[in-house]
C-alpha positions as CSV (number, residue, x, y, z in Angstrom):
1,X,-35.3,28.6,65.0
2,X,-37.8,27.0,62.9
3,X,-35.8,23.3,63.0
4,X,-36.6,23.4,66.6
5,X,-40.3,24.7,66.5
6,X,-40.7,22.2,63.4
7,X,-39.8,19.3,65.6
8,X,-41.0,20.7,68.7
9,X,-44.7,20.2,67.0
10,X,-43.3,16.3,65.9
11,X,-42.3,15.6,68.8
12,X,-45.6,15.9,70.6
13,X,-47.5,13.1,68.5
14,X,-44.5,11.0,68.5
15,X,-44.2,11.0,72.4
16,X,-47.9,9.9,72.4
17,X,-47.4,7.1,69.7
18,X,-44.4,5.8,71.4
19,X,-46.2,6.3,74.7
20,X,-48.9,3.7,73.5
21,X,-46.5,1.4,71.6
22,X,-44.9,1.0,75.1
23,X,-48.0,0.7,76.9
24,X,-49.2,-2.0,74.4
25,X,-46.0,-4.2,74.5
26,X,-45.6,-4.0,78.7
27,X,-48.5,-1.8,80.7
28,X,-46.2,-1.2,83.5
29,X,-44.1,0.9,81.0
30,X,-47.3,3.4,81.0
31,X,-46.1,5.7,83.7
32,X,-44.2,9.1,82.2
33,X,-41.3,9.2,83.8
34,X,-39.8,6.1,81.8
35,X,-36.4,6.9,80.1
36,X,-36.6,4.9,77.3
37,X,-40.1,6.6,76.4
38,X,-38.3,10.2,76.4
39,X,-34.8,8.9,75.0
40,X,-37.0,7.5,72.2
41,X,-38.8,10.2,71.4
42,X,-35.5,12.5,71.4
43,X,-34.2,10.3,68.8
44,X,-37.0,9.1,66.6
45,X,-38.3,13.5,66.3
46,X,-35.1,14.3,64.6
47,X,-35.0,11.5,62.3
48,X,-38.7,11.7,61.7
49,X,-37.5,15.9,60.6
50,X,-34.6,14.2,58.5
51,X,-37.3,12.1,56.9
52,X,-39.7,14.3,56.2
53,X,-37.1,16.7,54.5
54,X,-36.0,13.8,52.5
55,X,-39.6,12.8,50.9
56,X,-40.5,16.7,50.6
57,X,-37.4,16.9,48.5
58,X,-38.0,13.6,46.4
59,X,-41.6,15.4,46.0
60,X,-39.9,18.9,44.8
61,X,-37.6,17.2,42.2
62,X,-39.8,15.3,40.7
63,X,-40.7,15.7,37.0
64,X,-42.1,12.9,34.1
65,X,-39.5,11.1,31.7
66,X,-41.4,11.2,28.5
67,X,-40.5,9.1,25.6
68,X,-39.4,11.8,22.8
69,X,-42.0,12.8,21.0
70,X,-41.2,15.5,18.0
71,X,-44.8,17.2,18.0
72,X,-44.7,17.6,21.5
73,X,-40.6,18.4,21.5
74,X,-42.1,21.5,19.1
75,X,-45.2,22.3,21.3
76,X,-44.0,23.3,24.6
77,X,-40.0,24.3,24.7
78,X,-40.8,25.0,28.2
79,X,-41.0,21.2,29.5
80,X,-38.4,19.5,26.9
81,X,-36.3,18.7,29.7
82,X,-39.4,15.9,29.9
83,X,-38.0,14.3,26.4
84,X,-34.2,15.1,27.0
85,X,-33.6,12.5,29.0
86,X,-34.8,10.0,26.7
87,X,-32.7,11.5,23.5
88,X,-29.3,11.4,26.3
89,X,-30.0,7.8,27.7
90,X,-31.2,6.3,24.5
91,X,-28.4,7.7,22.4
92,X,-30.9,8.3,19.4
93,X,-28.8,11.4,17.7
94,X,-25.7,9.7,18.0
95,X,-24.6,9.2,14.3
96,X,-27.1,11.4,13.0
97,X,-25.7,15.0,11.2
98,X,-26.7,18.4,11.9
99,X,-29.3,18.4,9.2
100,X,-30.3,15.2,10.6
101,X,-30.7,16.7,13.8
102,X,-32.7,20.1,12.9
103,X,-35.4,18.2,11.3
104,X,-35.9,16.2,14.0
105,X,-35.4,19.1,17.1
106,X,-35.6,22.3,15.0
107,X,-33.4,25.3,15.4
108,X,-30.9,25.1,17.9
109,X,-30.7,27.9,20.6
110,X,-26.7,28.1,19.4
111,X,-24.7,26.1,17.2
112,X,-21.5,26.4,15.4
113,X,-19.0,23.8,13.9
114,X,-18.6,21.9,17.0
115,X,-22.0,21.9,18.5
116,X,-25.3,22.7,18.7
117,X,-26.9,23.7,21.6
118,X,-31.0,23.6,22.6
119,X,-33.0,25.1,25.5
120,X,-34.9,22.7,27.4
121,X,-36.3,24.6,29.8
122,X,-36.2,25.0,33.7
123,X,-35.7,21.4,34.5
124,X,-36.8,20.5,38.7
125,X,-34.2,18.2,39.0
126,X,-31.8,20.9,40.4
127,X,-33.7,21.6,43.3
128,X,-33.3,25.5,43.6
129,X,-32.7,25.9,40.0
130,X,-33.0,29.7,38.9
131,X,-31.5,28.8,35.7
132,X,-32.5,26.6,33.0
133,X,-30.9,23.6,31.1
134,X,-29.9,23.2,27.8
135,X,-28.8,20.2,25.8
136,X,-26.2,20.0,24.1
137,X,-24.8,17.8,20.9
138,X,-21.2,17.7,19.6
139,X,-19.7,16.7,16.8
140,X,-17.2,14.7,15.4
141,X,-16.4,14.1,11.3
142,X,-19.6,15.7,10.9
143,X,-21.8,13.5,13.2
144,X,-23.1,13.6,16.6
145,X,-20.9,11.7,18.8
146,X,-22.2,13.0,22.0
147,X,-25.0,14.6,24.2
148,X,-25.3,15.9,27.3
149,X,-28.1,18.4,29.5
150,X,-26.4,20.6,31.3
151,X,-27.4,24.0,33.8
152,X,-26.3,27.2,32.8
């Protein structure tokens, strides 16, 4: 019910808009009872809805991608997800050993011989996320040889 009240209200400016658009290319289009002013206006409302859902959504999942930062990895566990990206995409603890590894991040959330395993936070790039992410690092003859984020 509220899709068709949503572009119920859209479609009223939209009708208007297209009204003048047509009234601006050929004045004898003014009149209402053109067809291609209402068939216009049935299509462009729901696409206008579509759009509008789309940007809202692009708005919703947005969050910064910080370059990692240690101090600030340490500061607030709550937005790492910020700097996880960069340690995934830029491969910097690949190579590196678990000692390596807790200097740089700290205490992991879990680890054993496999893997270690830190929270980074409720991340809004899962759009209704109600549960947070964590990255994780495993190992392979005693180094990292991969990382990956990952929603619980």
């Amino acid at each position: 019910m509220d899709v068709i009240i949503i572009n119920l209200i859209l479609a009223v400016p939209t009708f208007f808009l297209i009204r003048l658009i047509f009234k601006k290319i050929n004045p004898i289009w003014k009149r209402l009872r053109n067809p291609f002013l209402w068939l216009t206006t049935i299509i462009l409302t729901p696409a206008i809805y579509v759009g509008l859902f789309f940007i809202w959504v692009a708005f919703a999942t947005y969050y910064p991608e910080r370059d990692f930062d240690k101090e600030k990895w340490t500061a607030n566990i709550e937005k790492r997800y910020e700097y996880a990206d960069d340690l995934v995409d830029s491969d910097m603890l690949i190579g590196l050993t678990k000692t390596e590894i807790k200097e740089l991040l700290g205490k992991p959330e879990y680890e054993n011989e496999n893997s270690m395993t830190y929270y980074i936070g409720f991340s809004p790039r899962h759009l209704f996320g109600i549960d947070p992410d964590y990255l994780e690092i495993t190992f392979k003859n005693g180094n990292a040889h991969e990382t990956t984020i990952y929603n619980s």
